[in-house]
N, C-alpha and C positions, 0 to 999 in steps of 0.2 A: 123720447127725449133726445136733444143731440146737446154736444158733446161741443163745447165753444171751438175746439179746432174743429169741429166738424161743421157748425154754422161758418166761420172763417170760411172754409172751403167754398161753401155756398153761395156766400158773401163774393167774393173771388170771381165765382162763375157769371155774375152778374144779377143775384138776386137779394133783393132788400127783403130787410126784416122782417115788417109787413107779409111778404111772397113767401118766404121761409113758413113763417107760421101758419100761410094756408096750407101746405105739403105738408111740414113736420112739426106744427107742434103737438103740444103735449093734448089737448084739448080732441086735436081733429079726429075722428070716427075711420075716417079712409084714409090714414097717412099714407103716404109714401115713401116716406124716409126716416130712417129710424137709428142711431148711436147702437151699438154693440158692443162692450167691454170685451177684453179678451177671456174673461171668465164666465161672461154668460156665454160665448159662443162653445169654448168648453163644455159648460153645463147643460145646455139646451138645444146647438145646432149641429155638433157632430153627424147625425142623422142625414143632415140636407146638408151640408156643406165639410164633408169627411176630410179633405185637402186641409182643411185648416187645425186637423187633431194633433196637440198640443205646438201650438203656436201661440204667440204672447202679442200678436196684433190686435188690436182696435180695430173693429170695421163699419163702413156705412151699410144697412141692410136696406135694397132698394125694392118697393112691392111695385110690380106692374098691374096686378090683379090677385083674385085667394087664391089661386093654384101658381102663379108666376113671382118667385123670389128671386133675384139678384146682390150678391156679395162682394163688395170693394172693399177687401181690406189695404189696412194701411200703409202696413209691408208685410208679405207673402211671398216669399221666395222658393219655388220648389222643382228640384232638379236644376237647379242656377236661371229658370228663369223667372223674373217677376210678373206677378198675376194681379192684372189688371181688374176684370170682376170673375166670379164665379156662378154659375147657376144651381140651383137645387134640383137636387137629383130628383128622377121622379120614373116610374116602372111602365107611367105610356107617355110613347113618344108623342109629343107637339103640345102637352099639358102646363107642362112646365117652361116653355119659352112663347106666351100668348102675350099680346100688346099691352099697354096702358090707353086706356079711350079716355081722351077728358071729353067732358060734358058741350054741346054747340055742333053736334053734325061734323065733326072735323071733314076736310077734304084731303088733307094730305098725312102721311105718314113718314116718318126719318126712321135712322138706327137711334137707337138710345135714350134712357129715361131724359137726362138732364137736357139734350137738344129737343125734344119733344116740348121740353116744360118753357125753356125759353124763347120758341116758336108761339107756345099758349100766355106765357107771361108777358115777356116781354114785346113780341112783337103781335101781341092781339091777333093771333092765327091760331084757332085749335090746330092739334096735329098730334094725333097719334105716335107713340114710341115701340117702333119692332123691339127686340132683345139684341137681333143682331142680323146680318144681311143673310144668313144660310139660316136663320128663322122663321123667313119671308113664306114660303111655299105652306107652313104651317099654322102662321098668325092668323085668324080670324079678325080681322076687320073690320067694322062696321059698312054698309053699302053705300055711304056718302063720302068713303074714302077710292079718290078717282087718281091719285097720284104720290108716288114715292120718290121724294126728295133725298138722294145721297148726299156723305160729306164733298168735299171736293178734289177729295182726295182718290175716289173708288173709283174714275176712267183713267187715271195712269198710274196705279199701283199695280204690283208687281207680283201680288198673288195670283196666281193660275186663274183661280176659278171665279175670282169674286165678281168682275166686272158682267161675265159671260151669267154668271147665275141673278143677278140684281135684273139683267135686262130679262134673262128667260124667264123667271119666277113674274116678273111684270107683263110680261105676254100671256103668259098661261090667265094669268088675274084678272085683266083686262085694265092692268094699270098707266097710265102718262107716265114719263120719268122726264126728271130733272138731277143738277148738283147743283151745290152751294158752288158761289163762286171762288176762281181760285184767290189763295193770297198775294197779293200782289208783291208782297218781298221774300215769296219762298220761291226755290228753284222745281219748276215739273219735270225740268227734260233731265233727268237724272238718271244714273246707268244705275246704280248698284241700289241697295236699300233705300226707300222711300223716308226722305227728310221728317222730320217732325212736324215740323211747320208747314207743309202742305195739307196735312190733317184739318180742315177748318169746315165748321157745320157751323149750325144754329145758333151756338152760343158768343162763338169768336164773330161772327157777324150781326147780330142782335147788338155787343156792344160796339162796335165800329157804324155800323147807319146809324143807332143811335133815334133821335125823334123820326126817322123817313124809314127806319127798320121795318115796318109794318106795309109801307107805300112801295117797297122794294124789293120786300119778300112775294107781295101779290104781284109784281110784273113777272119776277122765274116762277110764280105757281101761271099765269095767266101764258107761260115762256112752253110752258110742259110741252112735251109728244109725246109721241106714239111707240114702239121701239124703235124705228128704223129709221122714222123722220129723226130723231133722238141721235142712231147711230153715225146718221148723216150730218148733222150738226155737230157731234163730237170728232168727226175726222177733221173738217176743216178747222176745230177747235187745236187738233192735233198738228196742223199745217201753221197755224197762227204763231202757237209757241217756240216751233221749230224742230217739234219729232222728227226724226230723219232715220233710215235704214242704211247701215247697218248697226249705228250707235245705239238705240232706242229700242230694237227688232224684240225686247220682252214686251214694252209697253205695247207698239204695234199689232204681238202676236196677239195679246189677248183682247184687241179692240176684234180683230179677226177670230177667234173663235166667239165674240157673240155675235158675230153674223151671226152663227149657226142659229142661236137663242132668238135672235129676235125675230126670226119669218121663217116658215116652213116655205115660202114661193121662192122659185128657182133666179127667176129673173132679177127678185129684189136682191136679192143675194149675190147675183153678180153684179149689180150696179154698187150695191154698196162692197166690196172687191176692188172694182175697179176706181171706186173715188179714194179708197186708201193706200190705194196704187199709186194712185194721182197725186195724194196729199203728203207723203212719207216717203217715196221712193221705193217702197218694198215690189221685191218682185212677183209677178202675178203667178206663177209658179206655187212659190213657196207661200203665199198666201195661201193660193187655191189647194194648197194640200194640207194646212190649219186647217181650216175650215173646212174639210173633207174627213179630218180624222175625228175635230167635233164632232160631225153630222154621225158619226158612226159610234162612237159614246155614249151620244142620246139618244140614241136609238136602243142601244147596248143593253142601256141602261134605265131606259123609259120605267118608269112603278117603281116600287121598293127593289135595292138593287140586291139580287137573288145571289145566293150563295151555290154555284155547280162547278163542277170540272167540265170540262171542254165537252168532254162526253158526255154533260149531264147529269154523272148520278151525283149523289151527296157525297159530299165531301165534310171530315172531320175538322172542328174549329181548335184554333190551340187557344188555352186560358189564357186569362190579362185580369189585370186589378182594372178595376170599372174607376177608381179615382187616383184621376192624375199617373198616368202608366209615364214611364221615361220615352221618349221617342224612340229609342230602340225596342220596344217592347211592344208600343202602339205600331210601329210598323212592320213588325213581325208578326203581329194579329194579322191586320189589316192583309198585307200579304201570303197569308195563310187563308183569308176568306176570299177575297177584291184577285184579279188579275193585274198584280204589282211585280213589277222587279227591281233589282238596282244594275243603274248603266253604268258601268263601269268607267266608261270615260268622260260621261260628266259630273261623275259620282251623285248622280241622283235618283231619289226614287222615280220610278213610271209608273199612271196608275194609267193602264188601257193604252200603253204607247204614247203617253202624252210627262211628258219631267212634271215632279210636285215640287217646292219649294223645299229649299233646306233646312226648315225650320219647322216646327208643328205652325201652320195658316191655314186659311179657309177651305181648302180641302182637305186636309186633315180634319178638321174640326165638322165637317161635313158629315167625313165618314162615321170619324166617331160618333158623332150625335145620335148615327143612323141606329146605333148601337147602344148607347145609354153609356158613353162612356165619358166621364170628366175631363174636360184638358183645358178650362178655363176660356181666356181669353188675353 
């Protein structure tokens, strides 16, 4: 049953009553989405969702599948930051963050239940919903899914890993990639924190096409590549906006460490090197040693990434609370297991020689998954 502010919300996202009731109403056998008062969650989901013991939020409980639960509560604020969704804890890894498959062969898959729904709703596209882009290597998928559609946000965000991991996890898959287009009144070429407004998938575009939603989502699925054709289309994508080195040199670096991701061939990799050379002004230098320090991370770290000392023998782990650690705690684990340090003069962590963000982001949340550790989202 939901929760009239919680239909409102739904309402909002751009789905009618009618659409609502096929997901969440009361009737339906396989919901999807379900109202949570703060005292059932109390009573009943402590368990799967610990971050939320004694907290007085309402939350949306979103099912992707019977082993895959996700938690948006309403407000959840922990350690001063606000938590977006939560996933349910679970003892094997990749159980508990499996996709949602609607019914029609889908062919493409996005991040997230609600852009999923409005690719299957509104714009008459099945489409699969990952949990989240460092999910990707462990979702099962169905074999008619030939393409993963990012927000439009994922080729010049600012987290480290994510753009590098979205392209590798699609190479290993044998997946086309695409993005939602940008928005046309948000700013991409941004130095510090990534705006709000350039966040735009499925939903925020579903209502803007509007009746041609469905005629325009199939020309960017029909738009798809390969990784590299892809990576080669996003640089000049990069040139258009007006990425430039040395203003831009985060978003830059991490177009350059998925070189590494998307080809293991040498050649292709200097071509695409050299057209971000071309398109951005970065020097071929400092590129070519990006993507040289990549190449040596994945490698590093090719399989489950193994806990030794330099020497090899085992080395002891220090404890951590498995839900919601403060970042000081998660990366004094992490740095305790991982080949992390803190560089002093950028004051940031390094995992393997390469700066993480200063914030728990996608490598963070990486690691910890690797781990069974909560940090939300």
């Amino acid at each position: 049953m939901l929760k009239p502010a919680h239909r409102d919300q739904l309402r909002k996202r751009g789905f009618s009553d009618a659409m609502i009731d096929e997901f969440a109403g009361e009737q339906v056998g396989d919901w999807l989405v379900r109202s949570l008062s703060a005292a059932e969650i109390q009573a009943n989901y402590l368990d799967a969702f610990p971050s939320m013991r004694g907290s007085s939020s309402d939350a949306l409980l979103l099912r992707f599948n019977e082993t895959t639960l996700s938690l948006r509560p309403d407000n959840l604020v922990v350690n001063g930051e606000q938590k977006k969704y939560l996933y349910v804890k679970s003892d094997q890894p990749g159980k508990n963050t499996q996709p949602w498959i609607p019914p029609g062969n889908p062919v493409i898959a996005t991040e997230g239940l609600f852009d999923a729904l409005a690719s299957t709703l509104l714009m008459n596209t099945p489409c699969c919903a990952a949990t989240a882009p460092s999910h990707l290597g462990r979702s099962r998928f169905p074999s008619s899914v030939k393409i993963y559609v990012s927000d439009a946000d994922v080729p010049f965000h600012h987290a480290e890993s994510l753009l590098a991991m979205v392209v590798g996890y699609c190479r290993e898959r044998g997946l086309k990639l695409a993005h939602m287009p940008r928005n046309p009144a948000a700013n991409y070429v941004f130095t510090d924190k990534i705006p709000d407004d350039c966040k735009w998938g499925m939903e925020e575009w579903a209502r803007v096409w509007g009746s041609q939603a469905k005629e325009n989502l199939e020309q960017l699925i029909n738009d798809a590549k390969d990784p590299v054709s892809y990576l080669s289309s996003l640089f000049n994508e990069y040139k258009a906006i007006g990425l430039r080195y040395p203003e831009n040199q985060v978003t830059i670096a991490n177009g350059a460490r998925a070189i590494a991701d998307a080809t293991t061939r040498g050649h292709e990799r200097y071509v695409l090197r050299d057209l971000l050379k071309k398109c951005t002004g970065a020097p071929k230098g400092w590129l070519a040693g990006i993507i040289q320090k990549r190449i040596e991370n994945i490698s590093r770290n090719s399989g489950p990434l193994a806990c030794s000392s330099s020497a090899g023998q085992s080395v002891a782990l220090p404890s951590i609370r498995k839900a919601n650690p403060t970042k000081a705690d998660l990366q004094r684990y992490l740095s305790g297991k991982y080949t992390l340090r803190f560089n002093e003069l950028t004051q940031l962590v390094e995992l393997n020689g390469e700066p993480m963000n200063d914030q728990i982001e996608h490598a963070d949340q990486f690691l910890a998954m690797v781990d069974d550790i909560e940090v939300g989202k």
